[in-house]
Residue, then its C-alpha position, 0 to 999 in steps of 0.5 A: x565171073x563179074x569182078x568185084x570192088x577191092x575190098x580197100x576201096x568200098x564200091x560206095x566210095x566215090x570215084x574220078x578218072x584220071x586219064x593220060x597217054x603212055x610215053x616213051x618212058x612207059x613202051x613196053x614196061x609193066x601196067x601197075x609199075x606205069x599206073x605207079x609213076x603216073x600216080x606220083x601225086x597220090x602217094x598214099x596209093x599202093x601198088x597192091x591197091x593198082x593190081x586190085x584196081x585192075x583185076x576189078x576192070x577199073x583200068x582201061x587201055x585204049x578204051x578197053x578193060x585191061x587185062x592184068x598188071x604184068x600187061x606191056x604198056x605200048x607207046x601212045x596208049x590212051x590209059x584211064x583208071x578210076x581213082x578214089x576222090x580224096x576227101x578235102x584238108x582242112x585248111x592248115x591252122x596257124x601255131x606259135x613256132x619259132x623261125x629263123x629269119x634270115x632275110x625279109x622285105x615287103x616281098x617275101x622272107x628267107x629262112x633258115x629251116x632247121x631239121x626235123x621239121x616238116x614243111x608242109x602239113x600233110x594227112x598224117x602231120x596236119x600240125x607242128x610243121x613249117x607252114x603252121x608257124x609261118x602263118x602265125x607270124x603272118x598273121x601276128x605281124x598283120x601280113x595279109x594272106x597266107x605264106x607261099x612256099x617257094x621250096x621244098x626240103x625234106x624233113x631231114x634236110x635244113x637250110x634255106x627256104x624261100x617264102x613268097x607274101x603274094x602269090x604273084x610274088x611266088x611266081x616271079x621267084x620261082x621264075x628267078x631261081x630257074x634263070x641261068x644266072x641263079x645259084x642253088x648252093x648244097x653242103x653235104x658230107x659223105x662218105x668215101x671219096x668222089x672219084x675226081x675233084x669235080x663235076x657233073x652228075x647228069x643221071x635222069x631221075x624217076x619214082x622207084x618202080x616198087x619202093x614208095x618214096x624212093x627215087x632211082x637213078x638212069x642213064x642220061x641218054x636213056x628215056x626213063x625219068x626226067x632230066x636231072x644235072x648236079x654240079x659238085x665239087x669236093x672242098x674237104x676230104x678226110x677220115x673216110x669222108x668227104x666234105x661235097x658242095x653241089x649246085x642244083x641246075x635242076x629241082x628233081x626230088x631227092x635229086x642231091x641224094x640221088x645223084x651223090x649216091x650213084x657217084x658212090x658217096x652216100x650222105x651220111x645218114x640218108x636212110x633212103x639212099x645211104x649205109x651205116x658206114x659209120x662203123x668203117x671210120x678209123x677216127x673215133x669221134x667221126x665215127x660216134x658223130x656220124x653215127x649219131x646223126x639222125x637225118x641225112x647230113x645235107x644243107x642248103x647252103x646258098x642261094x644267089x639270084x636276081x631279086x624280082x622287085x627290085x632286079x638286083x643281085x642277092x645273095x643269100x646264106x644260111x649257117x651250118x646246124x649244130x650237128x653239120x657243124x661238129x662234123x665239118x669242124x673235127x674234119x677240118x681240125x684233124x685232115x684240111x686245117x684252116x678249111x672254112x666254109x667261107x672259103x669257098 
């Protein structure tokens, strides 16, 4: 019997291939969970969507209509699969927001991003983002061209963020935080306590295999997932929490969440990788403030690196929130007195 486009997809809809070969990584896993991973990019795809894709004959191994989506992916293979082309963004609109600008030179601009902002417009939130009140200030102050993104920080987590005025000038930072010599400072606190005082995480990071969103961690000496190193150090321990710096050596996503969660100290309030431990903390008003906390309790701190224009170090340092700050003080009054974050 013919088979037939998915409903999901109609048949007039028009189509692109997206062509790649099969790693290390994909040897012997599952088709859909392969397609899953190399489909990153286009998370609005379910993985229901690829099974259908399949039983429809639009997903070829080696030049060949694949046969099911429990088929084992072998190592080399030549996968094809026809992808429904998105329809254009419009280009993001500018809106009056307020910024907290930390740094600025004629080359680009730090700020402190707060949280529950989104970054970047995306199809489901087109306005209200970082990016809409970045280009009203460009344009307000007569900058010309848009804002470049430099990072990337969930909704839930605040901090510093570079901006780029140029795109050559987005380059050359991305470049500098990359060089050894760059420091990517983190605050998060967690709960329970790491199992020593400091150190690696060196645990690979890939896309969860069925759960959208969502990363998973694996075995460094494993094939599965990409490189992914975290520095950490305890600065502060107390009331069944820990206060955890970490230094980013890699920029996988989510990959502090990842990587403490594994160690087995969950930030406090991360809904991905995290529990409501809240409810275990004996200090009452810990407890009341972790369970509060709408987002996961995480901070880009710091960042140290060579400036690209003019070759000389910067340091850059954007001050606790409101709500980290409460947390971090009421450990520090009642279990580290005199515990500072400039101590560090």
């Amino acid at each position: 019997m013919q088979k037939s486009e998915p409903e999901s997809v109609p048949a007039t809809r028009p189509l692109e291939a997206r062509n790649f070969r099969a790693d290390r990584g994909d040897a012997g896993q599952r088709l859909d969970l392969v397609l899953v991973r190399h489909l990153a990019d286009r998370p609005e795809i379910s993985r229901n969507q690829i099974q259908n894709w399949i039983d429809a004959g639009r997903v070829t191994i080696d030049g060949k209509a694949a046969g099911k989506a429990a088929d084992r992916v072998p190592a080399g293979a030549e996968v094809s699969v026809l992808l429904p082309i998105l329809a254009p963004r419009p280009a993001p609109e500018a809106e009056e927001g307020a910024l907290e600008i930390l740094y600025e030179d004629e080359h680009f601009l730090a700020l402190n991003k707060p949280p529950g902002l989104v970054v970047h417009p995306n199809r489901s939130e087109a306005k209200g983002t970082l990016l809409n009140a970045l280009l009203w200030r460009f344009r307000s102050a007569g900058e010309p061209g848009i804002p470049h993104l430099v990072q990337r920080l969930d909704r839930g987590t605040s901090g510093l963020l570079l901006v780029a005025k140029r795109p050559a000038m987005h380059a050359a930072l991305a470049k500098a935080l990359r060089a050894e010599r760059a420091e990517k400072e983190y605050l998060a606190i967690c709960y329970g306590r790491p199992p020593r005082s400091a150190g690696k995480i060196n645990l690979r990071i890939d896309r969860h295999p069925t759960v959208r969103g969502r990363r998973v961690a694996y075995p460094a000496d494993g094939v599965l997932g990409q490189e992914s190193l975290t520095l950490f150090e305890t600065v502060a321990l107390g009331g069944g929490l820990s206060v955890v710096r970490c230094i980013l050596m890699t920029g996988r996503t989510h990959q502090i969440r990842v990587h403490l969660a594994a160690l087995g100290v969950p930030i406090v309030g991360d809904p991905l990788y995290g529990e409501p431990g809240w409810s275990a903390l004996r200090d009452p008003e810990l407890s009341a403030l972790c369970r509060d906390l709408p987002r996961q309790a995480l901070h880009a701190f710091r960042l140290r690196f060579v400036h690209p224009a003019t070759r000389s170090p910067l340091a850059l340092e954007a001050p606790l929130p409101d709500d980290l700050q409460k947390l971090v003080n009421r450990i520090g009054e009642e279990n580290t007195p005199g515990f500072r974050l400039d101590s560090w």
